[in-house]
C-alpha positions as YAML, in Angstrom:
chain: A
units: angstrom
residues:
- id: 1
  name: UNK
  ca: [73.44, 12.99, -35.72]
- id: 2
  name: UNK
  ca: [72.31, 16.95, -36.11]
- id: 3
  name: UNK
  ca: [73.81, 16.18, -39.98]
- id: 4
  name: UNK
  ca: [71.19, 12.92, -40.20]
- id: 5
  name: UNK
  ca: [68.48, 15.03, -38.75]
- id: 6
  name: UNK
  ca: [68.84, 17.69, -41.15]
- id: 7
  name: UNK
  ca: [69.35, 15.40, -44.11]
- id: 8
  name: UNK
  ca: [65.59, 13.63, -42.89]
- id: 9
  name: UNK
  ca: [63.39, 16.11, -41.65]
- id: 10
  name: UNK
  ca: [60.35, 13.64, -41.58]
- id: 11
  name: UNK
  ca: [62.34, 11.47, -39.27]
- id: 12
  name: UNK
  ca: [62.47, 12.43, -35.50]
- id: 13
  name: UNK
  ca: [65.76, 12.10, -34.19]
- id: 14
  name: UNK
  ca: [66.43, 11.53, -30.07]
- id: 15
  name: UNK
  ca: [69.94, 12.45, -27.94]
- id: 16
  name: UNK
  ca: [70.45, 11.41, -24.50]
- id: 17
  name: UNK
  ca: [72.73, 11.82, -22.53]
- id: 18
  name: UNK
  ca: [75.36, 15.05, -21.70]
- id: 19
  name: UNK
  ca: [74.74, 17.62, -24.12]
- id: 20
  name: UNK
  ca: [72.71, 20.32, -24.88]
- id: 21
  name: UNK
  ca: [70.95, 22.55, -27.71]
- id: 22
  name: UNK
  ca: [73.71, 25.53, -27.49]
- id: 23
  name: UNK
  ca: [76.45, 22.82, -28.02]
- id: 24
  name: UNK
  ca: [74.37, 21.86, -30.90]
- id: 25
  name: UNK
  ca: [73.97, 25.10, -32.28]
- id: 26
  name: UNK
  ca: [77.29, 26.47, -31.94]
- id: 27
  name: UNK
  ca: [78.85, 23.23, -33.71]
- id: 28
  name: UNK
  ca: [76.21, 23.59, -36.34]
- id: 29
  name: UNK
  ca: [73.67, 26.57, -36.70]
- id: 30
  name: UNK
  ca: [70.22, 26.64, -36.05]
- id: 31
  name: UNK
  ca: [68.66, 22.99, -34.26]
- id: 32
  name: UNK
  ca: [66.55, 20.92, -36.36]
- id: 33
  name: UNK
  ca: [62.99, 21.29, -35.27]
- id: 34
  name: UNK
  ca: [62.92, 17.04, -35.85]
- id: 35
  name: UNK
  ca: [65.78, 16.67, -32.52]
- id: 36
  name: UNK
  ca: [64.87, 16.38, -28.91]
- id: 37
  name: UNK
  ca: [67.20, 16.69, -26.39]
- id: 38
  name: UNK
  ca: [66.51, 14.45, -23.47]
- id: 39
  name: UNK
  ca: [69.41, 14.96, -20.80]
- id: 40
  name: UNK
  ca: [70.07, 11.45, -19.10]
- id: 41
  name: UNK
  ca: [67.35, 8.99, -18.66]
- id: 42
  name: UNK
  ca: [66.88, 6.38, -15.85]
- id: 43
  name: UNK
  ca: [68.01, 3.45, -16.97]
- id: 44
  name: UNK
  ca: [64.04, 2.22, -17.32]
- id: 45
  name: UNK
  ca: [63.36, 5.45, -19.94]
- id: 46
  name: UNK
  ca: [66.50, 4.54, -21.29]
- id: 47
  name: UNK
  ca: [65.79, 0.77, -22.54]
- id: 48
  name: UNK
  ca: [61.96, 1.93, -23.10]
- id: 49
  name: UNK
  ca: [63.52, 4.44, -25.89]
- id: 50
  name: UNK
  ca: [65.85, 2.07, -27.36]
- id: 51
  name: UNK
  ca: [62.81, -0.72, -27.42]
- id: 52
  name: UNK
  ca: [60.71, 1.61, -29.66]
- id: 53
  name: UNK
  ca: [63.46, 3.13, -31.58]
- id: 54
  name: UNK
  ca: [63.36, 2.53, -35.40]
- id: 55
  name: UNK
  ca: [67.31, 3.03, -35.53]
- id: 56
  name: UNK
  ca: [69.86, 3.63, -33.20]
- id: 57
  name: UNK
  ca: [72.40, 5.95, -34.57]
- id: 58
  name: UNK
  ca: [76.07, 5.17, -32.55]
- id: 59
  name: UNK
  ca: [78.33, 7.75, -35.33]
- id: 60
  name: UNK
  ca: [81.20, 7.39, -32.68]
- id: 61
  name: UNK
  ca: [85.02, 8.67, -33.28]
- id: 62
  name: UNK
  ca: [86.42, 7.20, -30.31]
- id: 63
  name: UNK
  ca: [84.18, 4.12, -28.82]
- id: 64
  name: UNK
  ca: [86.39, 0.91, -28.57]
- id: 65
  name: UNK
  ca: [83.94, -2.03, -28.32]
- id: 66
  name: UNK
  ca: [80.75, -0.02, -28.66]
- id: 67
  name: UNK
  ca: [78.17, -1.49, -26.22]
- id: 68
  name: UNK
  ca: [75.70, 0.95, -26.35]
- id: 69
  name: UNK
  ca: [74.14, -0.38, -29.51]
- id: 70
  name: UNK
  ca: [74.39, -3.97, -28.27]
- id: 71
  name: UNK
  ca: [72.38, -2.36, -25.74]
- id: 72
  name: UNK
  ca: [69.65, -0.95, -27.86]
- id: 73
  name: UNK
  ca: [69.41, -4.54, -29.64]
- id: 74
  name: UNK
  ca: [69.24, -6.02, -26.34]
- id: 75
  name: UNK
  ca: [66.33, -3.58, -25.59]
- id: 76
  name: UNK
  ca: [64.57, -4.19, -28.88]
- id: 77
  name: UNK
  ca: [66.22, -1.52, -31.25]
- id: 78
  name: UNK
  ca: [64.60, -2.75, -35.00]
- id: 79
  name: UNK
  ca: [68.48, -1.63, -36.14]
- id: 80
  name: UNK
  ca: [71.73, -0.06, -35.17]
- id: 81
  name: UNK
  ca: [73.90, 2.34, -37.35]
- id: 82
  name: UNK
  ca: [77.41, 2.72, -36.13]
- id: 83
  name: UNK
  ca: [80.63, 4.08, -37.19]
- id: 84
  name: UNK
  ca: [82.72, 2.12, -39.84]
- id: 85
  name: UNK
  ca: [85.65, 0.92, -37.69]
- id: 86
  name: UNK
  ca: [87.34, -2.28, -37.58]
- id: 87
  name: UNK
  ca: [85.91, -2.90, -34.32]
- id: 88
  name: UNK
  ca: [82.59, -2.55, -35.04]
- id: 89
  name: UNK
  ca: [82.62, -4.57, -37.86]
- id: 90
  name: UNK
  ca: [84.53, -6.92, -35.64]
- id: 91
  name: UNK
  ca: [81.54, -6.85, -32.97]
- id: 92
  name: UNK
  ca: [78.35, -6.24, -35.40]
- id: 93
  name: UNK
  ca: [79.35, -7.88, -38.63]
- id: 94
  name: UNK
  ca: [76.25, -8.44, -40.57]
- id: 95
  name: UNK
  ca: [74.13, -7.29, -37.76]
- id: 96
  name: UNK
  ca: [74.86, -3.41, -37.90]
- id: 97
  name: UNK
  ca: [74.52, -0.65, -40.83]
- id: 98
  name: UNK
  ca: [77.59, 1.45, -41.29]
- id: 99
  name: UNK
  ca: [78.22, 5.01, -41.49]
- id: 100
  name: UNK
  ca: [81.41, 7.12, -41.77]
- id: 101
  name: UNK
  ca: [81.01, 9.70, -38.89]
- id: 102
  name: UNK
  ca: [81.68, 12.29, -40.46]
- id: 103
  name: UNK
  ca: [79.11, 12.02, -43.48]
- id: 104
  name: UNK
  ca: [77.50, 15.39, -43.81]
- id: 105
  name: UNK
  ca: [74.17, 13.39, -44.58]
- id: 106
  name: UNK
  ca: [74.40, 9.40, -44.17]
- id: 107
  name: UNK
  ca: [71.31, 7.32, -45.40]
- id: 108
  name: UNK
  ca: [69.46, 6.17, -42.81]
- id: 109
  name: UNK
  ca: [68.18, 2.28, -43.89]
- id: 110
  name: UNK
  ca: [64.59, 1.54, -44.37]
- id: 111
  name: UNK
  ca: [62.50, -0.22, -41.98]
- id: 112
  name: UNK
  ca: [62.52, -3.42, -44.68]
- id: 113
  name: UNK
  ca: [66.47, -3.20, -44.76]
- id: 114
  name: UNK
  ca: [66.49, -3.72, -41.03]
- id: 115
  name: UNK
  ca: [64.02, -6.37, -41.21]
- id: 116
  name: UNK
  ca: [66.36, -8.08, -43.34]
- id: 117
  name: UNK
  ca: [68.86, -8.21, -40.88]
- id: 118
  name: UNK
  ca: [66.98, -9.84, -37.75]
- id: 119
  name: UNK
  ca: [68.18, -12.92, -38.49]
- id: 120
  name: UNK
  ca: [71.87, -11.88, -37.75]
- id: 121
  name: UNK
  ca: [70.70, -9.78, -34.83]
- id: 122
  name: UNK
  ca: [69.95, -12.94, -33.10]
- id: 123
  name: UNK
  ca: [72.83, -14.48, -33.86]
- id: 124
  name: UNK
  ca: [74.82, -11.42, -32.48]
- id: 125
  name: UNK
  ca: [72.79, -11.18, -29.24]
- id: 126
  name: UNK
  ca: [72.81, -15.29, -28.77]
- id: 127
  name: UNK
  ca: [76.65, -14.73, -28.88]
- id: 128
  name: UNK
  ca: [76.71, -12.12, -26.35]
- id: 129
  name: UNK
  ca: [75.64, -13.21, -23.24]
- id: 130
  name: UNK
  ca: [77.14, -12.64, -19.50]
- id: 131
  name: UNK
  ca: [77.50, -16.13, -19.41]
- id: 132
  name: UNK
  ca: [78.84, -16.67, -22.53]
- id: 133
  name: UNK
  ca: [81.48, -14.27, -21.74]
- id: 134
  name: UNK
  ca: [82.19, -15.60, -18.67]
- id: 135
  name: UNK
  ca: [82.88, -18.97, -20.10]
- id: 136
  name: UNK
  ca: [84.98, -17.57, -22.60]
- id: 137
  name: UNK
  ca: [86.82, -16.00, -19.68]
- id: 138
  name: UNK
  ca: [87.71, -18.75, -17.71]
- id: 139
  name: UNK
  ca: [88.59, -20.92, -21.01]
- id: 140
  name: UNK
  ca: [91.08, -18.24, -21.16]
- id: 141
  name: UNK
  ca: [92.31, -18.30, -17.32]
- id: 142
  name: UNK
  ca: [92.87, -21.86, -17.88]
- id: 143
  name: UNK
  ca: [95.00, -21.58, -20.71]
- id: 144
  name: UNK
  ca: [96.78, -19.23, -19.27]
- id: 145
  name: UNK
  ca: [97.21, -20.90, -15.89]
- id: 146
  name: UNK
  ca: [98.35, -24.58, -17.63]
- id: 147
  name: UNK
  ca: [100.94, -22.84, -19.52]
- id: 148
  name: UNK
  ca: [102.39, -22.05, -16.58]
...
């Protein structure tokens, strides 16, 4: 993300969550003046940041399903930018941009290019409901119970 910033200085770029600016600097010099470090939020400053965020960045090495940035869609994120995994093309197909993590300066998409994608946004957040997934998981208790 500190790579990102640096790349797009007119861009402001957020972190929540554990962390903090000496981390930052010691992994990569002085801190972009276009980063704020929040700390954790409350769960309501939380989905108020990912409901006006322009793009929510997810350049994760480890992350199995990645629910975060379904979060931030959820919330009203215009577009997410995670990690190019299998999984997360598994989970986000045409709904996500892509980044390799460790890009020393990824391009960010325009506003327009996320725009473009709203319509398979909606698809990905109609198919990812709790009760959706709860259906799915009893179809798959029953299965599993008749081949008993």
């Amino acid at each position: 993300v500190l790579r990102a910033a640096r790349a797009n200085p007119s861009v402001w770029f957020v972190i929540a969550g554990k962390g903090n600016t000496a981390e930052a600097q010691a992994a990569g010099g002085a801190l972009p003046e276009n980063v704020l470090f929040t700390g954790y939020l409350t769960d309501g400053a939380a989905k108020a940041m990912m409901a006006e965020c322009r793009l929510f960045l997810f350049p994760t090495l480890y992350e199995g399903f990645g629910l975060p940035p379904l979060e931030a869609l959820a919330c009203g994120a215009k577009g997410v930018m995670v990690s190019d995994t299998p999984c997360m093309r598994e989970v986000y197909g045409n709904a996500a941009f892509y980044c390799d993590p460790a890009d020393a300066a990824p391009t960010l998409p325009t506003e327009e290019q996320s725009m473009a994608k709203r319509a398979s946004v909606r698809a990905l957040l109609d198919g990812r409901t709790w009760k959706s997934s709860a259906g799915q998981l009893v179809e798959e208790i029953q299965k599993k119970h008749l081949a008993l």
